[in-house]
VOPAGU-2260 file (C-alpha; in pm, 1 decimal, decimal comma):
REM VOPAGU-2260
SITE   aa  ch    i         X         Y         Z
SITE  UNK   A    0   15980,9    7731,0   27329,5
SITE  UNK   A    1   15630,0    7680,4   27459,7
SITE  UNK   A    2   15484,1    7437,9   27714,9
SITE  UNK   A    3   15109,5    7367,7   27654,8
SITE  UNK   A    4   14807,3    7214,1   27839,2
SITE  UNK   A    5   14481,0    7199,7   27731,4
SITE  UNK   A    6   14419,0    7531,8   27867,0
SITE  UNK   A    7   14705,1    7706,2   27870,2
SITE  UNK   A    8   15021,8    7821,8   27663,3
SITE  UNK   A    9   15302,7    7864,7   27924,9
SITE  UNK   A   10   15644,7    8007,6   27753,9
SITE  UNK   A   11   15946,3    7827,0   27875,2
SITE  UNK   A   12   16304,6    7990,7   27815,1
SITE  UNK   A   13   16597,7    7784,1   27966,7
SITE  UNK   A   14   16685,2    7854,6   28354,3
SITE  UNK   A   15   17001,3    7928,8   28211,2
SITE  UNK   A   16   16921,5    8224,1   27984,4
SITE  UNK   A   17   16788,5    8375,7   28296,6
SITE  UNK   A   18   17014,3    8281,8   28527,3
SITE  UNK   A   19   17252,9    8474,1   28316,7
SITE  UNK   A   20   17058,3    8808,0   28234,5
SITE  UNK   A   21   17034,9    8837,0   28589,1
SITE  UNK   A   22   17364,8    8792,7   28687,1
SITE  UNK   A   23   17504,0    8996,7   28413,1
SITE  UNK   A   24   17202,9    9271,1   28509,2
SITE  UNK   A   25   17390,5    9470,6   28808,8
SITE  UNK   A   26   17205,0    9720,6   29065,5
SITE  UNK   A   27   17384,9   10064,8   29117,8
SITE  UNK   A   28   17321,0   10316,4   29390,9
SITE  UNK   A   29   17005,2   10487,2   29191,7
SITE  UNK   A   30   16860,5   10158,9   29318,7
SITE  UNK   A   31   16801,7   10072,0   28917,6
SITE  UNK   A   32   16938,4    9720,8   28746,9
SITE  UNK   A   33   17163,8    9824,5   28458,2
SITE  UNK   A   34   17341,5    9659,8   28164,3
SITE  UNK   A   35   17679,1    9713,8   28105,4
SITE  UNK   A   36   17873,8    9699,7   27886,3
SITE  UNK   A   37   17634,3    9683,7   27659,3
SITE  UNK   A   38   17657,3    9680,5   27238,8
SITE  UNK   A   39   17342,5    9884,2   27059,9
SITE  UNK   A   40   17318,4    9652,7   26747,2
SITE  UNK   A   41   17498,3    9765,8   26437,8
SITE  UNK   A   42   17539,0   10099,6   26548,2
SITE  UNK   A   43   17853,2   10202,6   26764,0
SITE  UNK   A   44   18059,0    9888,0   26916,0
SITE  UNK   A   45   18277,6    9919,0   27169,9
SITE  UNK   A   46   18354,7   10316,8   27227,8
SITE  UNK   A   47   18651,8   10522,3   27394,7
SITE  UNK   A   48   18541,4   10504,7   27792,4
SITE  UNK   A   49   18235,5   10302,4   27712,7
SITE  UNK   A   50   18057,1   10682,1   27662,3
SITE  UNK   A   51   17775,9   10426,6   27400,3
SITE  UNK   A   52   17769,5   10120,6   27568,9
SITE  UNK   A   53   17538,5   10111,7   27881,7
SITE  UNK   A   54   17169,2   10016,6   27870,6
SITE  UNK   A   55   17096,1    9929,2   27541,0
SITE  UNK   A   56   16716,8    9992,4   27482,4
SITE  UNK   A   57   16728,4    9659,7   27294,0
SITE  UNK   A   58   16933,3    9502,3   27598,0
SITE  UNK   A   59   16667,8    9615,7   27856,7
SITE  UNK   A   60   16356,7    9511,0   27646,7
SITE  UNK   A   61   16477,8    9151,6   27602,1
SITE  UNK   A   62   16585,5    9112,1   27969,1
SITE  UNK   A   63   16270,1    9267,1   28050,0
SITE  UNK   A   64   16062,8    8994,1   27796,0
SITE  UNK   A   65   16242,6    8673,8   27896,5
SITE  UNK   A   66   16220,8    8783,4   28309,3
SITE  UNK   A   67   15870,2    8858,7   28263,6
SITE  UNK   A   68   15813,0    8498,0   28055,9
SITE  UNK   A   69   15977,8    8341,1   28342,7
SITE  UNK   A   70   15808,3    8452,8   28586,4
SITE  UNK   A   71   15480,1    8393,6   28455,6
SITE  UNK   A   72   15558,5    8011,5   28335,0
SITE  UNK   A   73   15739,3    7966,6   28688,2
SITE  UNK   A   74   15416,6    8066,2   28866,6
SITE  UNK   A   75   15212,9    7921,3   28639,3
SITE  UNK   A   76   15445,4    7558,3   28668,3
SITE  UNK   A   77   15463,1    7641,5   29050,6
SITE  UNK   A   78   15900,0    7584,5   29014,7
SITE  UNK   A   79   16168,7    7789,9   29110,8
SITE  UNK   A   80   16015,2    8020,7   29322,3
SITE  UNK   A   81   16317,0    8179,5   29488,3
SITE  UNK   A   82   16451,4    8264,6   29132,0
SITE  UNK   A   83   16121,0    8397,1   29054,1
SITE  UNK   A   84   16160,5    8675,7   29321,5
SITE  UNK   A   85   16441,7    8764,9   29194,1
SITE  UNK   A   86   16352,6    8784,0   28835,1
SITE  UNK   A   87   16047,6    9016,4   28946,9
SITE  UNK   A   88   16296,9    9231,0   29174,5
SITE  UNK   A   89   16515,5    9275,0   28852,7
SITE  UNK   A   90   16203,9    9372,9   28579,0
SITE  UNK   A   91   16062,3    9631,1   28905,6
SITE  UNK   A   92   16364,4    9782,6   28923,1
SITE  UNK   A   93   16514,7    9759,4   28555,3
SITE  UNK   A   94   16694,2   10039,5   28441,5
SITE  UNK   A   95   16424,1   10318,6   28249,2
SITE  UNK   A   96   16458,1   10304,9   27872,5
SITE  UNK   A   97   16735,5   10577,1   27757,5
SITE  UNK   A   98   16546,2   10837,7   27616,2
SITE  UNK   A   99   16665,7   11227,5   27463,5
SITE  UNK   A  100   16394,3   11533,9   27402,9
SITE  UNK   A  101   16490,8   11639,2   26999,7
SITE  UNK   A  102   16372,3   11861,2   26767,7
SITE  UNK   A  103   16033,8   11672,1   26756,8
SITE  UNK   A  104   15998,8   11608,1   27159,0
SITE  UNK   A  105   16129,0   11355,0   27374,6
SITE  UNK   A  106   16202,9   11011,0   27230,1
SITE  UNK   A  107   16380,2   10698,3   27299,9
SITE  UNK   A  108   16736,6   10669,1   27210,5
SITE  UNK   A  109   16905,4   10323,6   27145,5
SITE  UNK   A  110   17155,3   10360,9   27421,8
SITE  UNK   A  111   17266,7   10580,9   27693,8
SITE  UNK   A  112   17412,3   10942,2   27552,9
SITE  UNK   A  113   17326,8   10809,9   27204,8
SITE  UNK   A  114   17248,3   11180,3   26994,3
SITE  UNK   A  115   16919,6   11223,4   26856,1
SITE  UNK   A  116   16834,4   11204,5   26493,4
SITE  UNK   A  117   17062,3   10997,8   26456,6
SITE  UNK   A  118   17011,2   10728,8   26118,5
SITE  UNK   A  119   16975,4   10387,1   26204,7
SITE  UNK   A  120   16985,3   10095,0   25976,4
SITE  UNK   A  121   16706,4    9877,6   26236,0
SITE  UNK   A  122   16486,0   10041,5   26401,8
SITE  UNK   A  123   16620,8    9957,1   26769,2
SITE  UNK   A  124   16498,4   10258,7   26915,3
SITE  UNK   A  125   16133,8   10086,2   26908,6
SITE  UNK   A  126   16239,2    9770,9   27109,0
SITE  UNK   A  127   16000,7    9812,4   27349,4
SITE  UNK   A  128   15736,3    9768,6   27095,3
SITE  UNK   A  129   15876,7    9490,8   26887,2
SITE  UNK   A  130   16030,6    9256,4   26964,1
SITE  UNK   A  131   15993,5    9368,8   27327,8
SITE  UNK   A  132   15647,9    9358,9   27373,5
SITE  UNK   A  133   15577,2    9583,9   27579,6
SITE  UNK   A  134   15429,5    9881,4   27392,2
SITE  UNK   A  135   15133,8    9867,7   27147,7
SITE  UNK   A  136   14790,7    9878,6   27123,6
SITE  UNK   A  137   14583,7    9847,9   27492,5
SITE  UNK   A  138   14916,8    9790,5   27621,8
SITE  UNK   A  139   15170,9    9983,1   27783,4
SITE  UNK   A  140   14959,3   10321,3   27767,0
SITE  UNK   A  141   15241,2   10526,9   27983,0
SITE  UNK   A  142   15490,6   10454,6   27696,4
SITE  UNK   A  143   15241,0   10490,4   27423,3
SITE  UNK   A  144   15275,1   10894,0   27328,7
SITE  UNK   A  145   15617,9   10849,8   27324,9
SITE  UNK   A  146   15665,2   10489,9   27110,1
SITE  UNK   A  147   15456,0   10690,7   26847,5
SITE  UNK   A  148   15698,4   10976,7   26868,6
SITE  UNK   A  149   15976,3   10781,6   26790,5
SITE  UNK   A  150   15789,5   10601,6   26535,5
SITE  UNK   A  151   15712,2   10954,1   26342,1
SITE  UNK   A  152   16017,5   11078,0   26375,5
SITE  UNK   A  153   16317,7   10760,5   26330,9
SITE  UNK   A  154   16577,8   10814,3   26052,6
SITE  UNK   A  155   16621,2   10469,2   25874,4
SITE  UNK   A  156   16848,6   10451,7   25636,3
SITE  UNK   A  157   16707,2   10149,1   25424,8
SITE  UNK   A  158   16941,8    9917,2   25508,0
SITE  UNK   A  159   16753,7    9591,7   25668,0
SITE  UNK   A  160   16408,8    9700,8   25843,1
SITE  UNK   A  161   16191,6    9621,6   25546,3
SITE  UNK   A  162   15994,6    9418,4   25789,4
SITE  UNK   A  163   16052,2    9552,8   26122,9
SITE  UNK   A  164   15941,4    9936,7   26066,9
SITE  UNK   A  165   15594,1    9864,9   25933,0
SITE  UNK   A  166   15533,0    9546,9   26190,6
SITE  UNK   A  167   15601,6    9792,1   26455,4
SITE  UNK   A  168   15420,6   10079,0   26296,7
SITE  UNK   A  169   15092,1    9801,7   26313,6
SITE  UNK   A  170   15141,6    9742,0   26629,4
SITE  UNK   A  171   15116,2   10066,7   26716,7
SITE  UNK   A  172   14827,2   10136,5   26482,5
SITE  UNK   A  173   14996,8   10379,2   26286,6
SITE  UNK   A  174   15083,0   10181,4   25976,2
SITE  UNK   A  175   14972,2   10349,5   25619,2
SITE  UNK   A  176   14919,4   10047,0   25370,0
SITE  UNK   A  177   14971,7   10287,8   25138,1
SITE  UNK   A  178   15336,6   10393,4   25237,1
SITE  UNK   A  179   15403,8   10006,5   25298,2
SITE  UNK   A  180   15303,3    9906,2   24966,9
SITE  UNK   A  181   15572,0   10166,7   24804,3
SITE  UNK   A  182   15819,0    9987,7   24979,5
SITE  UNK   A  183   15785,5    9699,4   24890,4
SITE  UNK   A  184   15731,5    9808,5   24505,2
SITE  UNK   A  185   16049,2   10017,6   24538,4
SITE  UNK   A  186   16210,9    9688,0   24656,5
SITE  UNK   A  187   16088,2    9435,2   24481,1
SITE  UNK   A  188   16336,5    9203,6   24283,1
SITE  UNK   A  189   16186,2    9052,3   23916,0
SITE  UNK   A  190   16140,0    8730,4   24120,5
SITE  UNK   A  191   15852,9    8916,4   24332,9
SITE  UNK   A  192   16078,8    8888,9   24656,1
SITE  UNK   A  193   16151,1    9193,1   24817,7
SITE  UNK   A  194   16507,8    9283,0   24932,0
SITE  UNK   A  195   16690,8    9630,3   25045,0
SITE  UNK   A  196   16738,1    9968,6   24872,1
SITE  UNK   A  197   16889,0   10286,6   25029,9
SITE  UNK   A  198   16642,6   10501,8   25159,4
SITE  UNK   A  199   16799,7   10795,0   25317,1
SITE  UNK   A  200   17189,1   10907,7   25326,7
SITE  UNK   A  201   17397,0   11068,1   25585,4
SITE  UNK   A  202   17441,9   10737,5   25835,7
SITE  UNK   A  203   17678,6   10488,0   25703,2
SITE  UNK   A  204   17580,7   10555,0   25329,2
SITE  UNK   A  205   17681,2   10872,9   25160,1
SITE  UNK   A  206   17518,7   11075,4   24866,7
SITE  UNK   A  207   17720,4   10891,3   24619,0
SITE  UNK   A  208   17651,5   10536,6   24776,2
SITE  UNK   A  209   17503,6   10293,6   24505,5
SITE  UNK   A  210   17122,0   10310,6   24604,7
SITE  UNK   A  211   17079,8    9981,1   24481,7
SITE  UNK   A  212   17418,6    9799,6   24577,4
SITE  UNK   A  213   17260,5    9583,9   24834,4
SITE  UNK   A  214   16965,2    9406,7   24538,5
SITE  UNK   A  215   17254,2    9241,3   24433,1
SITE  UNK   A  216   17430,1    9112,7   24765,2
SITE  UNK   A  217   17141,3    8794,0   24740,2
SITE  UNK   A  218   16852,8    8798,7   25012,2
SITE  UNK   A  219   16764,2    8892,8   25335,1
SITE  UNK   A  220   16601,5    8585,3   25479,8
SITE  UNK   A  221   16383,1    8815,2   25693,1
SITE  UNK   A  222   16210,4    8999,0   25455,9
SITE  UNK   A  223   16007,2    8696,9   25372,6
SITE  UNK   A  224   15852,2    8836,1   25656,0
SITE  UNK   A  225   15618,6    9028,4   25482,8
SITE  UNK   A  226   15330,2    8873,8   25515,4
SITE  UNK   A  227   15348,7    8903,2   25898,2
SITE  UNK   A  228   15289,5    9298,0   25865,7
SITE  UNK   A  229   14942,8    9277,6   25666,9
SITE  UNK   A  230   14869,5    8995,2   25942,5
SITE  UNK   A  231   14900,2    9259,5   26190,3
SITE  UNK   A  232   14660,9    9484,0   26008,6
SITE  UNK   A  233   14439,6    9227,9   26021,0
SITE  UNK   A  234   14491,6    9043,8   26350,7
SITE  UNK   A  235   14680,6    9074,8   26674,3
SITE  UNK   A  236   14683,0    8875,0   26986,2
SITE  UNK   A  237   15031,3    8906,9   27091,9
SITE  UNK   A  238   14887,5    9024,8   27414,3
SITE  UNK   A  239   14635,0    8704,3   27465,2
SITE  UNK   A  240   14343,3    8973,6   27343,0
SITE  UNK   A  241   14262,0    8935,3   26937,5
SITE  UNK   A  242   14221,6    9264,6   26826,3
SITE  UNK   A  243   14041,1    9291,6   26432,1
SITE  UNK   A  244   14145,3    9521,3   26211,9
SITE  UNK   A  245   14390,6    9717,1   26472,3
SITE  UNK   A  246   14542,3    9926,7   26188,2
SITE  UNK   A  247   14280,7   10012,8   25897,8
SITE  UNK   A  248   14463,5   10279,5   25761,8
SITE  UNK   A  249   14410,0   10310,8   25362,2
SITE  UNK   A  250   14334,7    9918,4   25418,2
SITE  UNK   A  251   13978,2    9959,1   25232,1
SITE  UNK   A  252   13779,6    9618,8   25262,3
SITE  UNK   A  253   13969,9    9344,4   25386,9
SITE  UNK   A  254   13912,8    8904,9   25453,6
SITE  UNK   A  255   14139,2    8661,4   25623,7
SITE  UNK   A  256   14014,0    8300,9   25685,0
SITE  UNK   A  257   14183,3    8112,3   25980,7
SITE  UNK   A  258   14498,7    8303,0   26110,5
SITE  UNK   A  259   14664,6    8170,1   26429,3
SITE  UNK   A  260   14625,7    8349,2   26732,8
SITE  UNK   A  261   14757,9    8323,0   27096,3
SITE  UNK   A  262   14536,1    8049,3   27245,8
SITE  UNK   A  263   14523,3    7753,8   26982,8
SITE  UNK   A  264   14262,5    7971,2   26811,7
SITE  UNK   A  265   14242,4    7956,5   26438,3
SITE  UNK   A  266   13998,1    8365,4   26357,8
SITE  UNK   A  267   13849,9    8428,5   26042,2
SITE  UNK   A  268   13697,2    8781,8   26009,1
SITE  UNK   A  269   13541,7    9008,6   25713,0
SITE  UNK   A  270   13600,2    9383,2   25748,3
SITE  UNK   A  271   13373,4    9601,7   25468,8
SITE  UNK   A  272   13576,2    9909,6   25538,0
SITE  UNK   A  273   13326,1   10031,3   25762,7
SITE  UNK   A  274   13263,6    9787,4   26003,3
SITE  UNK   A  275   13348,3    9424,6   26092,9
SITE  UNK   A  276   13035,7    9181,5   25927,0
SITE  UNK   A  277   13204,5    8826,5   26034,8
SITE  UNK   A  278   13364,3    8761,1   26339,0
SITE  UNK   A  279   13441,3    8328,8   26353,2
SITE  UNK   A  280   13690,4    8112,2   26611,9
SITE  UNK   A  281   13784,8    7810,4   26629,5
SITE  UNK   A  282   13919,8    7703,3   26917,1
SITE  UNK   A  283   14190,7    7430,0   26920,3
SITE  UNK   A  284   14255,0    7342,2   27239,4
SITE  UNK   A  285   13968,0    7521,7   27447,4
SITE  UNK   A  286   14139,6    7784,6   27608,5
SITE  UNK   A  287   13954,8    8088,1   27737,9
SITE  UNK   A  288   13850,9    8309,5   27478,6
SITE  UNK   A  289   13946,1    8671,4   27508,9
SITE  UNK   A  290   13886,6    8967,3   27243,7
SITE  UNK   A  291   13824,4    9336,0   27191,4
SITE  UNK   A  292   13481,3    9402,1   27016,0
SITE  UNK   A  293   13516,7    9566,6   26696,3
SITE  UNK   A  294   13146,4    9728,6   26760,0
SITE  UNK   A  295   13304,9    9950,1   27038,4
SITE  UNK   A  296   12999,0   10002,7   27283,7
SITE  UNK   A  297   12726,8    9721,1   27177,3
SITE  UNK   A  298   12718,3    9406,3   27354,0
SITE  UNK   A  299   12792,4    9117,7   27160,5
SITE  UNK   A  300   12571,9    8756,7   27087,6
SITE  UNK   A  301   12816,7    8465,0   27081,6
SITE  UNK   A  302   12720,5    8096,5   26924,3
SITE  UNK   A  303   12837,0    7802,2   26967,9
SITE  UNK   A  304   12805,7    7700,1   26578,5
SITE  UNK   A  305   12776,0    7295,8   26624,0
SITE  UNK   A  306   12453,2    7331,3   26781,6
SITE  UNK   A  307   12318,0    7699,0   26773,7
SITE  UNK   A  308   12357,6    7776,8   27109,1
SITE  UNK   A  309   12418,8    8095,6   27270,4
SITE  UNK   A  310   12742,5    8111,7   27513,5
SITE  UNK   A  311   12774,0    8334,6   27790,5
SITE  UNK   A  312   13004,8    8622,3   27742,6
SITE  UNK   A  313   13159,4    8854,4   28013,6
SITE  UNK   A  314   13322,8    9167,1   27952,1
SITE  UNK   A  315   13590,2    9367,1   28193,0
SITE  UNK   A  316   13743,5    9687,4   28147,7
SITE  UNK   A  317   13976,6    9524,7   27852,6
SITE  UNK   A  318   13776,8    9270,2   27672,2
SITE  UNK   A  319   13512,3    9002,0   27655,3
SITE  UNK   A  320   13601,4    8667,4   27801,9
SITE  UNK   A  321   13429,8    8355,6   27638,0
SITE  UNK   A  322   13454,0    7977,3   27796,0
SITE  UNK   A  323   13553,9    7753,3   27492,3
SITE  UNK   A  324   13556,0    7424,6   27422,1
SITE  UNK   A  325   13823,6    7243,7   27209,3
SITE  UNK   A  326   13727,8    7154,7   26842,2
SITE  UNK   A  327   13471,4    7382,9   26822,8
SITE  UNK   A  328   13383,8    7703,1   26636,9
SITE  UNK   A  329   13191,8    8029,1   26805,2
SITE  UNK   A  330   13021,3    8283,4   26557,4
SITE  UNK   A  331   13055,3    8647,3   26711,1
SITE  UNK   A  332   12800,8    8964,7   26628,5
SITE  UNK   A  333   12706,0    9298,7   26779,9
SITE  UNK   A  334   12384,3    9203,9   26974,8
């Protein structure tokens, strides 16, 4: 849920959902909030002495995400501010992601003593990047070398992450359009919807598994999801920054006209495969405007298009910042 106001979009979870997380979240004598027992999703269950079930990496990314939502729409609402001390003391002190050094280098595991290499059938590993948050392009840098490692190197078995592997490769700007589009292809039903084929044995399917068993189980409902990953190619703003074009690998020229972004902003951009040659918002509710420039080091010449003018833009050490005005649209070039 969301709570807006004419400048700002303030998330609002339920006191109750984080009431819970951090009464279930318990501190131990490293000092560190951990979660336990905890259940890494379709992987092991409940195990003999709870060896796999402390500090799911899936676990500590959500409690991490709604925490950090609540503190920021608490502050923002100016409510429960004793809670909101002890949200921040949780998400300070949260428990590191579980992580193992394999044959490719260190990466993240999905829970605590989990083995490496092992073959998932989500990619859960990646939390922290989607639906987490908290890793991705100009954000989370000290977690970036190794949410790319893991990236490279995850074992996924084909079973449901038609959607979630390449929206998290995007978001990490690693995503080869090229690769994506054999997926789908190699997934595709006669209707043109995409479902699930085996992709790799050795996890819970063996080499004599029925590659194609699952085409006829019906569909996924969230693999009509796919449009979201070439939206990501194109877009992202997850952060409250619109990024253009984050991932242009083998994405050749490229157009979108009017794709939501964080902010009530509606973009519409033109890429050549070179360079960006239209950059256009419209801005819904006149929230401030805030975006990378896709012309790296040159300054950039904003207008106001209802009436030609020029608007003052401001740049920091993470992007340029734009006063808008609701209902209208602003034109953006390289100066």
């Amino acid at each position: 849920m969301v709570r807006s106001t004419s400048m700002t979009t303030v998330p609002v979870i339920p006191d109750g959902t984080a009431r819970f997380l951090a009464d279930f979240a318990t501190k131990e004598e490293d000092g560190r909030y951990h979660i336990f027992p905890s259940i890494s999703s379709e992987n092991w269950g409940c195990t003999v002495d709870f060896k796999l079930n402390k500090d799911c990496i899936l676990d500590l990314a959500l409690t991490r995400f709604v925490l950090d939502a609540m503190v920021t729409a608490s502050t923002i609402l100016g409510q429960d501010e004793e809670e909101r001390h002890r949200w921040k003391e949780i998400t300070d002190h949260l428990a590191p992601y579980p992580l193992s050094t394999g044959p490719h280098g260190e990466v993240w595991l999905d829970i605590v003593n989990a083995p490496a290499e092992h073959i998932y059938n989500v990619p859960i590993t990646l939390a922290p990047v989607f639906p987490g948050e908290q890793v991705g392009i100009g954000k989370g840098a000290d977690f970036l070398a190794i949410a790319t490692r893991t990236a490279q190197t995850i074992r996924l078995e084909g079973g449901n992450d038609l959607v979630s592997q390449p929206l998290i490769r995007a978001r990490l700007g690693m995503l080869d359009l090229t690769w994506f589009k054999g997926q789908i292809e190699y997934c595709m039903l006669t209707d043109g919807v995409s479902n699930d084929r085996v992709r790799q044995s050795g996890g819970r399917y063996s080499l004599s598994t029925d590659f194609d068993f699952m085409m006829r189980m019906g569909l996924w409902c969230e693999n009509f999801a796919v449009p979201l990953v070439l939206n990501e190619c194109m877009l992202q703003s997850y952060t409250g920054i619109i990024r253009l074009f984050p991932n242009v690998t083998n994405l050749g020229p490229a157009r979108f006209e009017n794709l939501r972004a964080v902010g009530a902003f509606l973009v519409s951009a033109i890429f050549d495969g070179k360079s960006v040659t239209r950059f256009e918002v419209l801005s819904e509710r006149g929230a401030p405007l805030r975006f990378v420039s896709p012309w790296k080091e040159k300054r950039v010449h904003v207008i106001r298009t209802s009436d030609g003018q020029r608007v003052p833009a401001t740049a920091d050490v993470e992007a340029w910042s734009v006063a808008t005005q609701a209902g209208e649209r602003y034109s953006i070039s390289a100066e």
